[in-house]
N, C-alpha and C positions, 0 to 999 in steps of 0.2 A: 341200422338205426342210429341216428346224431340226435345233441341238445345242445343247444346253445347254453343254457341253465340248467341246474341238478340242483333240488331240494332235499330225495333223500337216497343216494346211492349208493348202493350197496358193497361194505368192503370185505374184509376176513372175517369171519365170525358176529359178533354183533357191531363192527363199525357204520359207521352212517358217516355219506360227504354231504358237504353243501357246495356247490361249484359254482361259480361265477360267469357273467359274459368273460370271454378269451380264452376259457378251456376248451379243449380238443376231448370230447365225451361220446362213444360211438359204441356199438355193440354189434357182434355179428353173428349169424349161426353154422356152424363147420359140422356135418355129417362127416364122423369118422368111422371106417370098417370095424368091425369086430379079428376079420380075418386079419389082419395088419398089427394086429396087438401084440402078438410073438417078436414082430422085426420090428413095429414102430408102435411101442407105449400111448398111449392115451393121454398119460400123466404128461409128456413132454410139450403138448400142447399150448403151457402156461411158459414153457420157456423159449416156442416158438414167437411166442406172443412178442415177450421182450425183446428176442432176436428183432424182430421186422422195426420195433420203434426204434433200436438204436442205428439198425442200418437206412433205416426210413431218414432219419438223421442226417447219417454219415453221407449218402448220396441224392439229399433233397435237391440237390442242382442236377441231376443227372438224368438221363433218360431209359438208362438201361436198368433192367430190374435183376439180373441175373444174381445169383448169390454170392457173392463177396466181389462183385461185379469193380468197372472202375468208379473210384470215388470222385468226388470234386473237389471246389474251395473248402466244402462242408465237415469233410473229412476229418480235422481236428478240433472239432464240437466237442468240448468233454464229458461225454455222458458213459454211465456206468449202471452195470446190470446186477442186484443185491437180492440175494439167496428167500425166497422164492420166486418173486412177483412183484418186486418193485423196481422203478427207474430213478437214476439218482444223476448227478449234476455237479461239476465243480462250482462253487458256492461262489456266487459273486460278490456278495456282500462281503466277503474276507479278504481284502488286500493284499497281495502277493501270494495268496493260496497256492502249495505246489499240488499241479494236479496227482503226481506219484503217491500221497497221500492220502488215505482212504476217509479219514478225520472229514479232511475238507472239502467233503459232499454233501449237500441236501439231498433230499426225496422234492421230487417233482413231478413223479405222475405213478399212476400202480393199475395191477391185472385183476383180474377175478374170472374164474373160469368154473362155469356149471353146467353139470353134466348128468346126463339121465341115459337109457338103454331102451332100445327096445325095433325088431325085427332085423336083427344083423348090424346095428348101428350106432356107434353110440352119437348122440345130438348132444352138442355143446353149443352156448353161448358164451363168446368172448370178451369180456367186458374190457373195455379200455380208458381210461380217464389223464388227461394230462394237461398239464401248465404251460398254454403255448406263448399267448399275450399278458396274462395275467400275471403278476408278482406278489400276490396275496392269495394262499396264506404262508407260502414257504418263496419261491422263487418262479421263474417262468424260463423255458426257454430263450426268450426273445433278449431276457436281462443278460440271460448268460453268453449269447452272443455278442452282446454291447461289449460287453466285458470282454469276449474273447478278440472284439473289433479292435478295442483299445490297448488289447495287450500285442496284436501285432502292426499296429501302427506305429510302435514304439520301435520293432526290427526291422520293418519293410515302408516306405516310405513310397513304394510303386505300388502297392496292392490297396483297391478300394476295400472299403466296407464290405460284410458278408449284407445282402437285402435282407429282414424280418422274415424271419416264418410265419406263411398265413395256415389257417387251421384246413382252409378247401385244400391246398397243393399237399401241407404234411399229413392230412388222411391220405390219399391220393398215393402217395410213397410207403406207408406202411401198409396197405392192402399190397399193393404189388410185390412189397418184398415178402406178405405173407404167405401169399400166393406160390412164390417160388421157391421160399423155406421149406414151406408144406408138402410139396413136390418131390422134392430132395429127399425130407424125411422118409415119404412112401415109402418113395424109392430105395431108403439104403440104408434109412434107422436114422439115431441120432449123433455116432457114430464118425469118428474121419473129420470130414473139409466141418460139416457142422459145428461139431462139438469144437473143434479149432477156433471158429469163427465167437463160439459164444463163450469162452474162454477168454478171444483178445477183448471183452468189453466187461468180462468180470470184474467185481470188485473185491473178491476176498483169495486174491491169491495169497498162500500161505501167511492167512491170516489167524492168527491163535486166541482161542476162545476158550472162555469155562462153560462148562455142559452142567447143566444144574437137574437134567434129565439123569444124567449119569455119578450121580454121587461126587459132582465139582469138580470133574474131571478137567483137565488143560489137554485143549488136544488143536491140531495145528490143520487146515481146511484144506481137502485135496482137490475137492472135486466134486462132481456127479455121476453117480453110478449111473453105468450104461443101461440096466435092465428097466429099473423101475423108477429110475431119476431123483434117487434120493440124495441127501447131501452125504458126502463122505470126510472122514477126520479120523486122523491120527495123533491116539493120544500123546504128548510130551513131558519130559520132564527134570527139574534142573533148570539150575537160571541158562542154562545153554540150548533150553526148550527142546532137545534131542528125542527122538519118536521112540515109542517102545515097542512097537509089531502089532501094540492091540488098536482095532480099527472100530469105527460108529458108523454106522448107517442112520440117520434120522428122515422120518417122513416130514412132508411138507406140511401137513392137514392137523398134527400132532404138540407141531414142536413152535413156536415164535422165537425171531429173533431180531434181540435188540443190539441193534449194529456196535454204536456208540457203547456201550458198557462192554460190549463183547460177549454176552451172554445168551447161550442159547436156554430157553425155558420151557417148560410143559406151557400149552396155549388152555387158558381158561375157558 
């Protein structure tokens, strides 16, 4: 299911969006096994989610849907995947923004994934909302491509312009690539070539945060655990942020986090 418009869409907890013509708003529903839960988590589903739109992304020129398949022009689009369910964006409006920089990203689009049980099955609807045309209220895809047009006409003087993303073809691209995420998963967990893959679009590699969950702890971002996909962190400490063995596992549904302060919180 697609809108062209969103008056009140539903985010984490009590958020509500308003979305405009030019967003990319769609929903779908994914019957997952129960028997599949031991090798392929339930929970992983929201980071399959992210997967397919940054790689929806990364090979919108391309015809192949395979996973980590060949990319195109699209390929160095800078988009980034932030801890649980949001999609972020080298920020166009900041003038010389290095993308290596986790600072200089917007949110540009976000997940929401709802889930119920019943006869061998669990029924999820995938929520997906994103900034394709639109540049209000944060930024859009299409700006950040402008952006990325004019920053390599400045080193390539043979290469045209990347064309606009239209919202038909970039739906079009992240079903196919959910389709073949999805597959994978069944098949193997989330585990290997996957978790590789949604690692190269993270945004928080060893990125150090206070856990306000944990008695203000500093502890430094490894990862996602394999089993139940929680975030993983190791606590540090010393201005030389050095790890001490003691490790966190944080739930998605439990915990917020606010990128920019660095702060992970209890979610109200």
């Amino acid at each position: 299911m697609t809108a062209t418009r969103q008056l009140s869409g539903r985010g984490r907890g009590s958020n509500v969006w308003i979305s405009p013509a030019g967003s990319l708003m769609f929903s779908f529903v994914l019957r997952h096994p129960l028997k599949l839960n031991a090798t392929a988590p339930v929970v992983f589903i929201q980071y399959l989610a992210a997967l397919a739109v940054a790689e929806g992304i990364k090979t919108y020129d391309q015809q192949d849907s395979s996973m980590g398949g060949r990319r195109g022009r699209y390929r160095d689009v800078p988009i980034k995947l932030k801890w649980p369910n949001d999609i972020y964006v080298l920020d166009p409006s900041k003038s010389g923004a290095d993308p290596s920089d986790r600072n200089s990203y917007t949110k540009v689009g976000g997940i929401l994934v709802n889930s119920s049980y019943s006869g061998g099955d669990y029924t999820l609807v995938v929520g997906i909302g994103l900034n394709v045309t639109n540049a209000a209220p944060t930024t859009s895809f299409n700006a950040v491509l402008d952006a990325h047009n004019i920053s390599t006409s400045t080193t390539s003087r043979t290469k045209s312009p990347l064309p606009p993303f239209t919202v038909e073809k970039l739906l079009a691209r992240i079903l196919s690539q959910f389709s073949n995420l999805y597959t994978t998963f069944c098949r193997s967990g989330f585990g290997g070539e996957l978790e590789n893959l949604y690692y190269s679009h993270w945004l928080h590699t060893d990125q150090v945060v206070t856990l306000e969950t944990d008695g203000d702890a500093r502890a430094r971002l490894i990862g996602i655990t394999s089993d139940w996909g929680l975030l993983r962190a190791e606590e540090v400490t010393g201005q030389a942020e050095r790890g001490t063995g003691r490790y966190f596992a944080l739930q998605t549904d439990s915990n917020s986090f606010d990128f920019f302060k660095g702060l992970i919180k209890r979610k109200l």
